[in-house]
N, CA, C and O of each residue as an XYZ file, in Angstrom:
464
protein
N     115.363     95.400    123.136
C     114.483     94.766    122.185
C     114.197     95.731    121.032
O     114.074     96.935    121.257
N     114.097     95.253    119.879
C     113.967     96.017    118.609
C     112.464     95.740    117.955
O     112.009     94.663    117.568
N     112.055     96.593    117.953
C     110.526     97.256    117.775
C     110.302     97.355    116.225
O     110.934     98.308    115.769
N     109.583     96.651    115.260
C     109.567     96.644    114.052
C     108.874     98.162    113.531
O     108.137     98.706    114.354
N     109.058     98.770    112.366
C     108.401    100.259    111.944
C     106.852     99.758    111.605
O     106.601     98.674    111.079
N     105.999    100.603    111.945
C     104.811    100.183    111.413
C     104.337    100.294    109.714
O     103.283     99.948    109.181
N     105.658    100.964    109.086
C     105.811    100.831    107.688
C     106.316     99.921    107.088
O     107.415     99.452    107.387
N     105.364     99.390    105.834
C     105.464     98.048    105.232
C     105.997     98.262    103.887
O     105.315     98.984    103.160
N     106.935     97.844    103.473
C     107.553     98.184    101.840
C     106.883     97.031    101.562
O     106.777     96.207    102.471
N     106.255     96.728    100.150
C     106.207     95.908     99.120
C     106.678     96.178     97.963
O     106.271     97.312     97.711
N     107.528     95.663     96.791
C     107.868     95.533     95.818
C     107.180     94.071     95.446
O     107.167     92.994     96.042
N     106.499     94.611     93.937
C     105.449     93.965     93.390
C     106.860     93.486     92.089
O     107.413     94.398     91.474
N     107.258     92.032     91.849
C     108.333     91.781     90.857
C     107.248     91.347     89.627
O     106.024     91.219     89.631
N     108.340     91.174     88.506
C     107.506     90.371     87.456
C     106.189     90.460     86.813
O     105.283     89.702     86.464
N     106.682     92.652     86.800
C     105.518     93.081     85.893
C     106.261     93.782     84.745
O     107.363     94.330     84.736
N     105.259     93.592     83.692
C     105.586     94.359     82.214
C     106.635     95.433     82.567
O     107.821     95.220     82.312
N     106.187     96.710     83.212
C     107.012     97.734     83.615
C     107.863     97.481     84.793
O     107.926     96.459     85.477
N     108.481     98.551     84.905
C     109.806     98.472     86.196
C     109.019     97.883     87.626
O     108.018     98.593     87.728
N     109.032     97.208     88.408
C     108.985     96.579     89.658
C     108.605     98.243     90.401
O     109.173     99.327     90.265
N     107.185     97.756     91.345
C     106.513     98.831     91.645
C     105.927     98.708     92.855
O     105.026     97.909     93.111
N     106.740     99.993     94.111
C     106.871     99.714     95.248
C     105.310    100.435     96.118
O     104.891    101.550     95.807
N     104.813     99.801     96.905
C     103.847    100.341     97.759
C     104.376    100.380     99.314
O     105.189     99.611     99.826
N     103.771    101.359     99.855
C     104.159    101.581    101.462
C     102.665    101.113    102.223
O     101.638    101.771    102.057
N     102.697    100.437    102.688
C     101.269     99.804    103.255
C     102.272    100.244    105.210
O     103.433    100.130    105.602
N     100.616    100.862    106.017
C     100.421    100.922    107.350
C     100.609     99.941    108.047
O      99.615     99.288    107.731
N     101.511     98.909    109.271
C     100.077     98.348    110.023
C      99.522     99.109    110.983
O      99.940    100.083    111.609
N      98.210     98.327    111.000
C      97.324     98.800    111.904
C      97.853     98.753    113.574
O      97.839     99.663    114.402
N      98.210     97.655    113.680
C      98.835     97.315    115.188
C     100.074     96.859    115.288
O     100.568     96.660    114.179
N     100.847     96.589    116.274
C     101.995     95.962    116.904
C     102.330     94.693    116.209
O     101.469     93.851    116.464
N     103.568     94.096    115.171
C     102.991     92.939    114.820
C     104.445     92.040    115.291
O     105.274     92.596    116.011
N     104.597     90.999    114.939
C     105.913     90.117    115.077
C     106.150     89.232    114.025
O     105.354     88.522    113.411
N     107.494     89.390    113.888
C     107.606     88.596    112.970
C     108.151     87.060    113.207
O     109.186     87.186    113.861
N     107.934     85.849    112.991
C     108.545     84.889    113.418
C     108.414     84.060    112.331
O     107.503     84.067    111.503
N     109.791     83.039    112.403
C     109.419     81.909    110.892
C     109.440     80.249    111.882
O     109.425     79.919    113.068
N     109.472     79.708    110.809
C     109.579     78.027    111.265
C     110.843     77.122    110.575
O     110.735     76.645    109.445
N     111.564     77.022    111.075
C     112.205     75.801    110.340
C     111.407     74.603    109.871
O     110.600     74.067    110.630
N     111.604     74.193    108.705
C     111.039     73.048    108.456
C     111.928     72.330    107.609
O     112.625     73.073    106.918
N     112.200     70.565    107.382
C     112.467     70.214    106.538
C     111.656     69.269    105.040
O     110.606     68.636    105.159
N     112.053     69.331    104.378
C     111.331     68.186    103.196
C     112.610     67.650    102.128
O     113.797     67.976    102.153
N     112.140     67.033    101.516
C     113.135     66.678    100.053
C     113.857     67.782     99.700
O     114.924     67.499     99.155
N     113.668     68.747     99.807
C     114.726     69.566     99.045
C     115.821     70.305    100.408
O     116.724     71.142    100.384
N     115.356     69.718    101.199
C     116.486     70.193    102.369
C     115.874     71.336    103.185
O     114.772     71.816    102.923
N     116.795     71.809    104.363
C     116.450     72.655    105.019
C     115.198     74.228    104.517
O     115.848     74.922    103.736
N     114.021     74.753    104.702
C     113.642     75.728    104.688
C     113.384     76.349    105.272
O     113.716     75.880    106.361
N     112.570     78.029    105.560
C     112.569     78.770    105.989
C     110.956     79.054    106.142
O     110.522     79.713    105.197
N     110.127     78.752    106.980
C     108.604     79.015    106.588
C     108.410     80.573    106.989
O     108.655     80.854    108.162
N     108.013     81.558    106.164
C     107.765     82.872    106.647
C     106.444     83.485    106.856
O     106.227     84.616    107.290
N     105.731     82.743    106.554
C     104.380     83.117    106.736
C     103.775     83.727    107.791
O     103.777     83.479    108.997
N     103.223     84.624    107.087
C     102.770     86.377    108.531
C     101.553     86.665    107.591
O     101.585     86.619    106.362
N     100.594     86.936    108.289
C      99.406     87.307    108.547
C      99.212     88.543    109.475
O      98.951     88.395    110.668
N      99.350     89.777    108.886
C      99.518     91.308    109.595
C      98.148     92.195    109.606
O      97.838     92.725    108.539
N      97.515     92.343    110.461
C      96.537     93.716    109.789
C      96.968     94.930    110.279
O      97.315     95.542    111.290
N      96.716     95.015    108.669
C      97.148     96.756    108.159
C      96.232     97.593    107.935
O      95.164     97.117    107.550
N      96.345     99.334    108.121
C      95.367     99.771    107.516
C      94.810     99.737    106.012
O      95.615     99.702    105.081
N      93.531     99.748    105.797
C      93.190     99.709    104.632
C      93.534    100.498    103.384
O      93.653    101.722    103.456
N      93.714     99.781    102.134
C      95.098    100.703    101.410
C      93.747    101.325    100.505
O      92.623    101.053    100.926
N      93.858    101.974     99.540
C      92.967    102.930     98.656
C      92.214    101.351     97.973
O      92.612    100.207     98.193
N      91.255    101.702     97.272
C      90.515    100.561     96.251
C      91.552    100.072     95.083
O      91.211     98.948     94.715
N      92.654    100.519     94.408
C      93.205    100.336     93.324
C      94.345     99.107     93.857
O      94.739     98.276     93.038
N      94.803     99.079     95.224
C      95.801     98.572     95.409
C      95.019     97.424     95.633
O      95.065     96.455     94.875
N      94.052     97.497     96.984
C      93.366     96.426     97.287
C      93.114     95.192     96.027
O      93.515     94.028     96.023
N      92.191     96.028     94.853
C      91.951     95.313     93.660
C      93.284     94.753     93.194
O      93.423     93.571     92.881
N      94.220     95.621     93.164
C      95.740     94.634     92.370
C      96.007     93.432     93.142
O      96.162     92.374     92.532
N      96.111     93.481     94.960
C      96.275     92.071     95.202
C      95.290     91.310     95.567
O      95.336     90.900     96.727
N      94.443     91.012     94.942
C      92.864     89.909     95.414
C      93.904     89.016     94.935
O      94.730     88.889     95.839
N      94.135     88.534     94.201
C      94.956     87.427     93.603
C      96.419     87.318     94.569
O      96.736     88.257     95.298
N      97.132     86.239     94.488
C      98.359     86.224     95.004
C      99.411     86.945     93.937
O      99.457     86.431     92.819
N     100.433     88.331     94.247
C     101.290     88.762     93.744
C     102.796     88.378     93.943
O     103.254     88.022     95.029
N     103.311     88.455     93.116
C     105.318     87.865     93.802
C     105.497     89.090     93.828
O     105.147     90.045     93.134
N     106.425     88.847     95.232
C     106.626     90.594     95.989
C     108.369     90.343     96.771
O     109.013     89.319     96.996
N     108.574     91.379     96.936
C     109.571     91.323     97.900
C     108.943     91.782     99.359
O     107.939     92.401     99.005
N     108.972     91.818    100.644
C     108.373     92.259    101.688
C     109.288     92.978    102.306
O     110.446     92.566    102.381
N     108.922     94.108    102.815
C     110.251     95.018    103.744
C     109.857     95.536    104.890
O     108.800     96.127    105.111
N     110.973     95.239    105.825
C     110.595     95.888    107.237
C     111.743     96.591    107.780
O     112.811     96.121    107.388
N     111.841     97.657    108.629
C     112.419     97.876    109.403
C     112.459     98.298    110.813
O     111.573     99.081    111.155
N     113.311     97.929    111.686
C     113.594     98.040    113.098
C     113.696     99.135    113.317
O     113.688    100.063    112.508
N     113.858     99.182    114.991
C     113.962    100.696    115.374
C     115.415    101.274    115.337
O     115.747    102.422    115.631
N     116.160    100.315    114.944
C     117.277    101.042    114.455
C     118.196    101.363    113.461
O     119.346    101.793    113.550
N     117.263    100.990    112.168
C     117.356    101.446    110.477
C     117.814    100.002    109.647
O     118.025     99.895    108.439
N     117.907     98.802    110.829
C     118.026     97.686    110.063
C     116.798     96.849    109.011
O     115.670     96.540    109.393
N     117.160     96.689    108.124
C     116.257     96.131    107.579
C     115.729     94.426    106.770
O     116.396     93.702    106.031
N     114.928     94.322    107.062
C     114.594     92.537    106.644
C     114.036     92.696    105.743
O     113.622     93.818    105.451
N     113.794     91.460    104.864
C     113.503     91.278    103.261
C     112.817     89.619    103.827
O     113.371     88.703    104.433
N     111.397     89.767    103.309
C     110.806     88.305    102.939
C     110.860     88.057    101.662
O     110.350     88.992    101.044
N     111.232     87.255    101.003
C     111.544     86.832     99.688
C     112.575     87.537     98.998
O     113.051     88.645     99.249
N     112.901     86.563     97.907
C     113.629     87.041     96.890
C     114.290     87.118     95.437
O     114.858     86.045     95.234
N     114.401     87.810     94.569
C     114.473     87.826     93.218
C     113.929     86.394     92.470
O     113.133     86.097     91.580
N     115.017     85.582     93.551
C     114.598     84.015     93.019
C     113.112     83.307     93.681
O     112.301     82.564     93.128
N     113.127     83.757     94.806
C     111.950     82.914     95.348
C     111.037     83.873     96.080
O     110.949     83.906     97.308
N     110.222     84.811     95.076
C     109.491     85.728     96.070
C     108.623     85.370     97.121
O     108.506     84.211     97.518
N     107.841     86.602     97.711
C     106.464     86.431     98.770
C     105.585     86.007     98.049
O     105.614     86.478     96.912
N     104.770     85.266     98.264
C     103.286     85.127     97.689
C     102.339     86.285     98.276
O     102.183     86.076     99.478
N     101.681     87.386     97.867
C     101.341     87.940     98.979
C      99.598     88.756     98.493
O      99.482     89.114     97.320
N      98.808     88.898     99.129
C      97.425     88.903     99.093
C      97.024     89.751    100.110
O      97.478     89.635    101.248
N      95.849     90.972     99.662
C      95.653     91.652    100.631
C      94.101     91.060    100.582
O      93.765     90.507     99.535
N      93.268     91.139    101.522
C      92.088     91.730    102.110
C      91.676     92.220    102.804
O      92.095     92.371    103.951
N      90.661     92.653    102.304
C      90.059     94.099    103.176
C      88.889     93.827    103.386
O      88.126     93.164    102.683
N      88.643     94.502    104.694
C      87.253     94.266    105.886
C      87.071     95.851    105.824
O      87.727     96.718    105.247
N      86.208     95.893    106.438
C      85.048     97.222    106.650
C      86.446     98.359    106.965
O      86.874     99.110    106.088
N      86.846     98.313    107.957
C      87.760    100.067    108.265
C      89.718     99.006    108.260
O      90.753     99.596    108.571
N      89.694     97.800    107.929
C      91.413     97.595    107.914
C      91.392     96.508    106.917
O      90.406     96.198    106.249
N      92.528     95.965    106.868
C      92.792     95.228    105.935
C      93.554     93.900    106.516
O      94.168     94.042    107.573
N      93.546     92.602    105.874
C      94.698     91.455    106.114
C      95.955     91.647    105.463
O      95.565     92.171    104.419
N      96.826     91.601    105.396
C      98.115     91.270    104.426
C      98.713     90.114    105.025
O      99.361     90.105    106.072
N      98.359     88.818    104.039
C      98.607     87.849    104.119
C      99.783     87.553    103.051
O      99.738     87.708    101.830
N     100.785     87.112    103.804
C     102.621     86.787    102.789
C     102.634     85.252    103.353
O     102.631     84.797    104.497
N     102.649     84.675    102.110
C     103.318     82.923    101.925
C     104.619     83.680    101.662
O     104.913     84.721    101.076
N     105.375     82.592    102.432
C     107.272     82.822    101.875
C     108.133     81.593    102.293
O     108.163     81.195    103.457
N     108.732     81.096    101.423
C     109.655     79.517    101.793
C     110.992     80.399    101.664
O     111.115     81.078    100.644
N     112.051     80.427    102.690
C     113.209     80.820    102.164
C     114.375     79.807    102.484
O     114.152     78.776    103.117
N     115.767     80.182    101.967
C     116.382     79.261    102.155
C     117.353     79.449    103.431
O     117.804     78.458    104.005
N     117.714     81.005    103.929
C     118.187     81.235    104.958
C     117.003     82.226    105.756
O     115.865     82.441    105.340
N     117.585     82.723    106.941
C     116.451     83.352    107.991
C     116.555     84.832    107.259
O     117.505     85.267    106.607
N     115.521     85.362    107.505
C     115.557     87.148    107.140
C     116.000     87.982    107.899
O     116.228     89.181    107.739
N     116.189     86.955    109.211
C     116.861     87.576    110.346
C     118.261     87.813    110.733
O     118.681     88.504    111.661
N     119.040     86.991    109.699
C     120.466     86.922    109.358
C     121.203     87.953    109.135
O     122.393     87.812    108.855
């Protein structure tokens, strides 16, 4: 079984300057799982994860109160790595923060699995 890193890449897309990466903690053990779903536009990918992480400094927190388009990054325990969203259809992604940790909450529709 492959054990996800407790290090979180975000790439923040679709700012003025160059695309700007943060390394966010989690706090605990997390999993990742999606949903198939269908609608009118055909097969999707529901990715939605709800992780708590440790709490990031005040500057970052403040950048995502709002929903940001992000890329999401993880890796396994054996240097493989997954991507939630992308160029075309990023993460929606939103942090909050509680007293000593934080939520990192990612909306993501994709069109194939991240697990692919």
């Amino acid at each position: 079984m492959r054990e996800l890193s407790l290090q979180i890449g975000v790439e923040i897309l679709h700012q003025k300057s160059e695309p700007k990466n943060i390394v966010l903690m989690a706090n605990d053990y997390y999993q990742l799982q999606n949903l198939h779903t269908s609608n009118a536009a055909g097969l999707l990918i529901d990715c939605n994860q709800s992780i708590i992480i440790d709490k990031p400094d005040e500057k970052i927190c403040k950048e995502f109160v709002y929903s940001r388009r992000c890329i999401v990054k993880f890796e396994d325990s054996t240097g493989k790595k997954y991507f939630l969203g992308t160029q075309e259809f990023p993460a929606l992604v939103t942090i909050v923060p509680d007293l000593n940790v934080a939520r990192l909450n990612i909306k993501c529709k994709m069109l194939k699995s991240p697990f692919i």
